[in-house]
C-alpha positions in Angstrom: -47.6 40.3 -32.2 -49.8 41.6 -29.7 -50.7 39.4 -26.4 -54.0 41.1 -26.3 -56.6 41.9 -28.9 -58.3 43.8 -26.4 -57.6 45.1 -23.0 -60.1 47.1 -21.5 -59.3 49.6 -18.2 -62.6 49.1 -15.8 -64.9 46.2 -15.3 -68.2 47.8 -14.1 -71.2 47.5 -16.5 -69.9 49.0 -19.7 -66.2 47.6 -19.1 -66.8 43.8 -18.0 -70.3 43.7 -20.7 -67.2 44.7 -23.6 -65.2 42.2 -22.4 -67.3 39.5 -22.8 -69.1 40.8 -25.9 -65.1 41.0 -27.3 -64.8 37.7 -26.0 -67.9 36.2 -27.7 -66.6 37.8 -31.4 -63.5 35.3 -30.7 -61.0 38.0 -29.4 -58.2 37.5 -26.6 -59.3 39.8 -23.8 -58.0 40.9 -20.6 -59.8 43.1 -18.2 -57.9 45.7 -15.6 -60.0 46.5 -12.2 -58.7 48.7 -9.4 -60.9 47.3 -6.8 -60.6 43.8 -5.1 -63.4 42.8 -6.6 -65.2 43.5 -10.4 -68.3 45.2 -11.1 -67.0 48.7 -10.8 -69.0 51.2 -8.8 -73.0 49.5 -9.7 -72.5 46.6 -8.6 -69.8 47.7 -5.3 -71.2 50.9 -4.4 -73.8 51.7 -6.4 -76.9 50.6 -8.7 -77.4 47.3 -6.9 -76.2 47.6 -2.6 -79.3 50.9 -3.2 -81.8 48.4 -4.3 -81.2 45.7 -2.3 -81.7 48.7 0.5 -84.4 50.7 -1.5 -86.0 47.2 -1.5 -85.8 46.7 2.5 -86.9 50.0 3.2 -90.0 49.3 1.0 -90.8 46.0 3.1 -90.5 47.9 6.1 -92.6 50.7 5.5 -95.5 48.6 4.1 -95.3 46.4 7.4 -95.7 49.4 9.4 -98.2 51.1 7.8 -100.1 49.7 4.6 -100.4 45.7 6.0 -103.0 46.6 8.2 -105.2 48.2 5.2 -105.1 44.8 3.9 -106.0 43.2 6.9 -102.1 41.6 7.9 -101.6 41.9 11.8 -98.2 41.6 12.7 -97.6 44.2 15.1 -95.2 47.4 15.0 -91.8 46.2 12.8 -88.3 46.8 14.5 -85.5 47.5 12.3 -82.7 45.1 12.6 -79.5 47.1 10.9 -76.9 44.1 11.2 -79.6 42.0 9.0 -80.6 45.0 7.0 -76.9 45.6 6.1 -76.2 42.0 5.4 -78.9 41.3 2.8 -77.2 45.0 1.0 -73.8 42.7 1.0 -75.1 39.3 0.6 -76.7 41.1 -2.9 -73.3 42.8 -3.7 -71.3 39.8 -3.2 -73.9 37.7 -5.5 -73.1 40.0 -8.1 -69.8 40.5 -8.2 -69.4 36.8 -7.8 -71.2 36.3 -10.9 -69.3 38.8 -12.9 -65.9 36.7 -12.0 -68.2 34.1 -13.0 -68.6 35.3 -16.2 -64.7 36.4 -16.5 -63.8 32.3 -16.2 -66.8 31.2 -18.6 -65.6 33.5 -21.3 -61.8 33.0 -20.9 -61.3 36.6 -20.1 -58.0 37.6 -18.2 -58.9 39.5 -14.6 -56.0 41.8 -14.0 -56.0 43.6 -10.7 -54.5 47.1 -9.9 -54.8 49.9 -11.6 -54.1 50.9 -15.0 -52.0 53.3 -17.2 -51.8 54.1 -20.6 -48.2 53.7 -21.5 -48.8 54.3 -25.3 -51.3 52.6 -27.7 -50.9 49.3 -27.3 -49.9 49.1 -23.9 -51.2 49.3 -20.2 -49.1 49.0 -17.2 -51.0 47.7 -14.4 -49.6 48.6 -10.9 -50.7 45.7 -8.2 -50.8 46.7 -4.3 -47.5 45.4 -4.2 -46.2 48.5 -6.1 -45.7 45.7 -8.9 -45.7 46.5 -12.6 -47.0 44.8 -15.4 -47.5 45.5 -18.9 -50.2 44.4 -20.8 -49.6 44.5 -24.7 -52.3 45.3 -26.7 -54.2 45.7 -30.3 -57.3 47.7 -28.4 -57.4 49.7 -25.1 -61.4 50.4 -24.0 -61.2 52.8 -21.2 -64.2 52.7 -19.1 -63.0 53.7 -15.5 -66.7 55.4 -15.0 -67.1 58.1 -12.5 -66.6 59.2 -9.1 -68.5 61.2 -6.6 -68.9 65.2 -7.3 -69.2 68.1 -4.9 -71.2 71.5 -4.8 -68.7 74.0 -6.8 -66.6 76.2 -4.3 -67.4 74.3 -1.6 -64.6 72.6 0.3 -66.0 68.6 1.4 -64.7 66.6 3.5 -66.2 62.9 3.4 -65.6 61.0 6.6 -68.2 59.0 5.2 -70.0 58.4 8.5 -71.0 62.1 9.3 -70.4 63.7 5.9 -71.1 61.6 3.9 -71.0 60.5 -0.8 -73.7 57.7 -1.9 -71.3 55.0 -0.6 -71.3 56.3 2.9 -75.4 56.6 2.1 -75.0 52.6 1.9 -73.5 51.6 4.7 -74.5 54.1 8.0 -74.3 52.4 11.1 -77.5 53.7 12.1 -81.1 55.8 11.0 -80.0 59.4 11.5 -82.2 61.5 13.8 -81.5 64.2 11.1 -80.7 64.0 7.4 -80.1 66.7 5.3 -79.0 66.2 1.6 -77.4 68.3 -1.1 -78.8 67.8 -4.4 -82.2 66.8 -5.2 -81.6 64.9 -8.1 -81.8 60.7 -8.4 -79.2 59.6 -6.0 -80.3 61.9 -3.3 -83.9 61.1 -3.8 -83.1 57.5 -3.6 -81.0 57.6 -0.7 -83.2 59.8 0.9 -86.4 57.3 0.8 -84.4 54.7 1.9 -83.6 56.9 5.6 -87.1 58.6 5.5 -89.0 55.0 5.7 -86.5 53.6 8.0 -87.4 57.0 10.7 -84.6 59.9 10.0 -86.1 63.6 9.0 -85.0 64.3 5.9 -84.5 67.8 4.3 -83.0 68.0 0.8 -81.5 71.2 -0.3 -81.5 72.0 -4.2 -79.5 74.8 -6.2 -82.3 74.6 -8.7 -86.0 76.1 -9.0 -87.2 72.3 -9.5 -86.2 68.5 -8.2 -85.1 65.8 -10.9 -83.2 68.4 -13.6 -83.7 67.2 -17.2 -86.8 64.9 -16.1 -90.2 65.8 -17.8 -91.3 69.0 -15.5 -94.8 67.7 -15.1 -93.0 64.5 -13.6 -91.0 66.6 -11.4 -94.0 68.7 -9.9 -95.9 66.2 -9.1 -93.4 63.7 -7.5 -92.3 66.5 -5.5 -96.0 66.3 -4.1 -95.6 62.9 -3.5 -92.1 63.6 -1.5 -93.8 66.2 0.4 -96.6 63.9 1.6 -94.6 61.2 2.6 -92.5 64.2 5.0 -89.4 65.0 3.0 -88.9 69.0 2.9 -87.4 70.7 0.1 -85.5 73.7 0.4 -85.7 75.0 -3.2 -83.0 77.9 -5.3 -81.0 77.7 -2.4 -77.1 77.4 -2.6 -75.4 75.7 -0.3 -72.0 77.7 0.9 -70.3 75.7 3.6 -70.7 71.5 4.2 -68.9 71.5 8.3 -68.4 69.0 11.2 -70.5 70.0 14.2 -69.8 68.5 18.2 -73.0 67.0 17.3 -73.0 66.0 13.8 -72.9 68.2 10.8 -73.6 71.2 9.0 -75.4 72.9 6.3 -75.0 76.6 5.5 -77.6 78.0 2.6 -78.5 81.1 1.1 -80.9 82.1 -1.8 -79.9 81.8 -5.0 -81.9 85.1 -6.0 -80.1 86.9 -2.6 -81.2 86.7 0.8 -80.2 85.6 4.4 -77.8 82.4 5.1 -79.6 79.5 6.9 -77.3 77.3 9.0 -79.1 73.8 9.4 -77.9 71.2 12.0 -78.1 67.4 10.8 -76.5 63.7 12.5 -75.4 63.2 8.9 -75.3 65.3 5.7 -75.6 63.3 2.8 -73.8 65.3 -0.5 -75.3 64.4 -3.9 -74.6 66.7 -6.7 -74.1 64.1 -9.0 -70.5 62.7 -10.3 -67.9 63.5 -12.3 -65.8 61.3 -15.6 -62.7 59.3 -13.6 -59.8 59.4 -15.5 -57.4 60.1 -12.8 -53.8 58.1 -13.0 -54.6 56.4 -16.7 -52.1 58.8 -18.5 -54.5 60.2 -20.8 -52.4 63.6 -21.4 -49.3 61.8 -21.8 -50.5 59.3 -24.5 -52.4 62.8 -26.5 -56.1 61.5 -25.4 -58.2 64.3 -26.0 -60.8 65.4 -22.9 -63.2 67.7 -22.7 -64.5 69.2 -19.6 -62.8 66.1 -18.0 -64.9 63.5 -20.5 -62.5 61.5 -22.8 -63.8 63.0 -26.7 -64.7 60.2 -28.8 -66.2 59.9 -32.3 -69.5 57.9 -33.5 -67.9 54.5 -33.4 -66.2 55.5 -29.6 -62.8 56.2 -31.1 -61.1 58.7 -28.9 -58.1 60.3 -31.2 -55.6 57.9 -30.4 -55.7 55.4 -33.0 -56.6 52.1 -31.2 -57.6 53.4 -27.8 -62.1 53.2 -27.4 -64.0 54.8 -24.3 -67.8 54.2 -23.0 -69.6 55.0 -19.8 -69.5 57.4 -17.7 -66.0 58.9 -19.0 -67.9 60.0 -22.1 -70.9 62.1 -23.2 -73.8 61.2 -22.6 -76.3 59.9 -18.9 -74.3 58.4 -16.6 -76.0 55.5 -16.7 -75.3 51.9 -16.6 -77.5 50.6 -19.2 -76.2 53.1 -21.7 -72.7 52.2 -20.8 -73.6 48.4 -21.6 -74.9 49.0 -24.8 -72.2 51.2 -25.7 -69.5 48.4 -24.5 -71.4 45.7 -26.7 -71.5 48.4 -29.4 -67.6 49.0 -29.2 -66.7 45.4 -29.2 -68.9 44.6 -32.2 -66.4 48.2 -33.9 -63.3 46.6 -32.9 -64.5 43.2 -34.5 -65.0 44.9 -37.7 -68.9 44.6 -37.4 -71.9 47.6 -37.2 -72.1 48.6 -33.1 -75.1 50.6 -32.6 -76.7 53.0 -29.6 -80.1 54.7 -30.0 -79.4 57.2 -27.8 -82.6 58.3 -28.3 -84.0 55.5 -26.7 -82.1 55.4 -23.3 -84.7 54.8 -20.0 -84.1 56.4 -17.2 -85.3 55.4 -13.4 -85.4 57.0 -10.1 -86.1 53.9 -7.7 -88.2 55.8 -5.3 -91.8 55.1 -3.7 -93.6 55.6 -6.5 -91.0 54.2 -9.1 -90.5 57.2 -11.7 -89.7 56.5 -15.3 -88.8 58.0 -18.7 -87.8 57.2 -22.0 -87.0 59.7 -24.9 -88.4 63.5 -24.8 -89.9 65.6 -22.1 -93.0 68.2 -22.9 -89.9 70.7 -22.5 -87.8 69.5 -25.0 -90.0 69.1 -28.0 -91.3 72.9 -26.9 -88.1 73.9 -27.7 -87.2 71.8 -30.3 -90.6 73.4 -31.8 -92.0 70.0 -32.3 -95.8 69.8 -32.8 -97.3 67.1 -30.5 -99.8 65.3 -28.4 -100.2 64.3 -25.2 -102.2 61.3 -23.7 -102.1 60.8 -19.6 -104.0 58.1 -17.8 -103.7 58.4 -13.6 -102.5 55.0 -11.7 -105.8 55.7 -9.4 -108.3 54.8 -12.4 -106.1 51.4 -12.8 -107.7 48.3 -11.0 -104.4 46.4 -10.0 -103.3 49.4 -8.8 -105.8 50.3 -6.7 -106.5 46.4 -5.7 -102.5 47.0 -4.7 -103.0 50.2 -2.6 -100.9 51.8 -5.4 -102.8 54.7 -6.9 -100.2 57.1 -6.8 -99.4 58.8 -10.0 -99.7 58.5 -14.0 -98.4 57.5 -17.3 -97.8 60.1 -20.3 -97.7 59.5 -23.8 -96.0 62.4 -25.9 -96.6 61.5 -29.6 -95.9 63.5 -33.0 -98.8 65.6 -33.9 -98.6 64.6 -37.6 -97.0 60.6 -38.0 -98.3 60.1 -33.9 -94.5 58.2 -33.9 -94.1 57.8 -30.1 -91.5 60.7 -29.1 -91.3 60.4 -25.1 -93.1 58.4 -22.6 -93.1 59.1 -18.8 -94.0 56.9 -16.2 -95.1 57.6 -11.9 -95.8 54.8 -10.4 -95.8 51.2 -9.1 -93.3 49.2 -10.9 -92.3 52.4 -13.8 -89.2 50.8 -14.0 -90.3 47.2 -15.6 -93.2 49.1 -17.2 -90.8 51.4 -19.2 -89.4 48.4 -21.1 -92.4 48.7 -23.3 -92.4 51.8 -24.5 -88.8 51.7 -25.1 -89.2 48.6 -27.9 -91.8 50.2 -29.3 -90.0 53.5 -29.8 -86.9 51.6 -31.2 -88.7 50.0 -34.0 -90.4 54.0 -34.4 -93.8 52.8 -33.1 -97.1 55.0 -33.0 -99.5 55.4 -30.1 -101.7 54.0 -32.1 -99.5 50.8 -32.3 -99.4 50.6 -28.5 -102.8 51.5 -28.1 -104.2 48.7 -30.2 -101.9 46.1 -28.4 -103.8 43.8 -26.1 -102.2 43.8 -22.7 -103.3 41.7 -20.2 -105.6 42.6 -17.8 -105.8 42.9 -15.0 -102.2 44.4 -14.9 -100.2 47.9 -14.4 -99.4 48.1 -17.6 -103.0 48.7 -19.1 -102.2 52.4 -18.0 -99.7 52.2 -20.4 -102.3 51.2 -23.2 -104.6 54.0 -21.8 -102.3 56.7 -22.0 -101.6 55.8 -25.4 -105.5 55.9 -26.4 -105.4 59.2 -24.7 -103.7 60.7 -27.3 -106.4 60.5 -29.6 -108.7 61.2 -26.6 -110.1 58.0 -26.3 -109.0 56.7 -23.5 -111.7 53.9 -21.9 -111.4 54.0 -17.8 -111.5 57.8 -17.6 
């Protein structure tokens, strides 16, 4: 008889969230975690240490510059790094304390070191003594995430203090004079804002015709204005061909993609952020028979992976690497394994880029239903006709409705602005019990609040919208 019902290989979002779900269903459950501490890479080095900075940054900025407007005096703010740094890790250590919380509340077993598929049914976990143990199992979840990707053909070397991943992004020791970034998509973008507001020059350097790939294009071009305002230069089509150590710093060496001259640009620290790849190194996947493709673990609709009895979520699957969708997929594939209906609307997945204006989306983009050739409306209402926002100095950008031309279901909604992130929320129950934009735009929301532009947009696609 097994000792487990259910071990799963990971404990950030979608790995400890399965765990407990498991745990909740009645199941005996043991977790395995790599790290000295649980959470995985969101809660470590991640989703939350780039808010808690993200948030700081904010402060900052709006003490420097928009107090004033609202008639605050409290002279030119200094930056205090050692204070800065500590509220990143009191926030990370608040977490992951609560996750271990969790692990005790739910009876969950917290094995550390990391883990290997010996066959299905069993993990051996190796502890930093070089110790082995073996974990026997009914159910193995693998959900080991992802790990930090680089530019194709280009050889990186992360020192993390001069060249530098997201983690070294977290943690510099001071605002670089010069920052140049690799990839203009949501963790450079992030990151960036965070250096930009604290005094560094930041220039971001994109393979792409565009910022934000696979966000709503509209979204993308304007925000791009926004980023441009605030001082960040883009360096668009351009291919990055050599990431090198300087006496001084780093280096950057571009070229166009369409042909052209190579630009060399000098930087204190170059930030490389051209996404991540599936981490599945050291679990044994190839000598067990667990099929991968393009280095994602291939699973079916209910998470199987073709191993009877081994599961995978998050980030080692399709799908955004996102930590949302890898919770709801770990609650999913608990509620499988207990012999009950798991679920995920992918359809329905938000996304957020935590920047100055927030940016948010849920569902399809104006490009996607083009080429889906999906008939459709559009309603927009801009933050600047909103009178919290502008009583809040917070008149940057819009909210966009995209609704079905003939049932007006809600298909995609698209968010710039002050709090996009929390306004999202919304749109995204709506859409998941197949609401219109007429159901949102006869909903009374309170006033006077953010989220009227919410209502707005949705009136708009009828054209009807009131304060514009």
């Amino acid at each position: 008889m097994s000792t487990y019902d259910l071990v799963v290989i990971g404990t950030g979002p979608g790995g400890y969230v399965c765990a407990i779900r498991a745990a909740q269903l009645g199941m005996k459950v043991a977790v395995v975690e790599k790290r000295k501490t649980l959470g995985g890479t969101c809660l470590n080095i991640g989703c939350i240490p780039s808010k808690a900075i993200l948030h700081a940054s904010e402060m900052f900025e709006q003490a420097g510059h928009d107090f004033p407007a609202l008639g605050v005096v409290v002279g030119k703010p200094k930056l205090d790094m050692a204070a800065f740094m500590k509220h990143k890790d009191d926030t990370v250590a608040g977490n992951v304390n609560g996750v271990a919380f969790l692990m005790k509340k739910n009876k969950i077993d917290v094995v550390f070191g990391t883990g290997t598929i010996a066959a299905a049914g069993k993990v051996n976990v190796t502890g930093e003594d070089g110790k082995v143990q073996t974990l026997d199992t009914k159910n193995i979840v693998i959900a080991t995430g992802s790990d930090v990707a680089t530019p194709p053909g280009v050889a990186v070397e992360f020192d993390e203090k001069t060249i530098v991943s997201s983690t070294g992004a977290l943690s510099l020791a001071k605002v670089p004079g010069k920052l140049v970034i690799v990839g203009a998509g949501v963790i450079g973008l992030e990151l960036g804002s965070v250096w930009k507001r604290l005094g560094a020059e930041v220039t971001v350097i994109e393979f792409l015709d565009r910022i934000l790939p696979g966000m709503d294009g509209e979204v993308a071009k304007q925000f791009q204005r926004l980023q441009e305002r605030q001082g960040v230069t883009f360096k668009l089509s351009s291919k990055v061909t050599a990431i090198a150590k300087s006496k001084s710093g780093a280096s950057v060496t571009f070229e166009p993609v369409a042909g052209g001259e190579a630009v060399k640009l000098d930087a204190d620290v170059v930030l490389v952020a051209t996404g991540r790849r599936p981490y599945t190194d050291g679990l044994g996947l190839e000598a067990v028979g667990v099929a991968l493709e393009r280095g994602r673990v291939v699973i079916d609709n209910q998470f199987k992976t073709n191993v009877p009895g081994i599961y995978a979520i998050g980030d080692v699957v399709r799908g955004p690497m996102l930590a949302h969708k890898a919770e709801d997929e770990g609650m999913a594939t608990a509620e499988i394994i207990a012999g009950q209906h798991g679920h995920v609307n992918y359809d329905v997945i938000p996304g957020v880029v935590y920047t100055t204006p927030e940016i948010a989306a849920v569902g399809k983009t104006e490009e996607e239903l083009k080429a889906a050739g999906i008939a459709y409306n559009v309603g927009k209402f801009p933050m600047s006709a909103n009178g919290r926002a502008r009583a809040m100095r917070a008149t940057d950008g819009f909210v966009k409705v995209l609704a079905d031309a003939k049932t007006d279901k809600v298909l995609g909604v698209h968010i710039v602005g002050f709090a996009a992130g929390e306004l999202i929320a919304e749109a995204a129950v709506l859409m998941e019990f197949g609401g219109s934009s007429e159901d949102l735009a006869r909903t009374c929301h309170a006033h006077p609040t953010i989220s009227e532009s919410v209502k707005e947009a949705a009136l708009g696609v009828e054209k009807r919208s009131i304060h514009i």
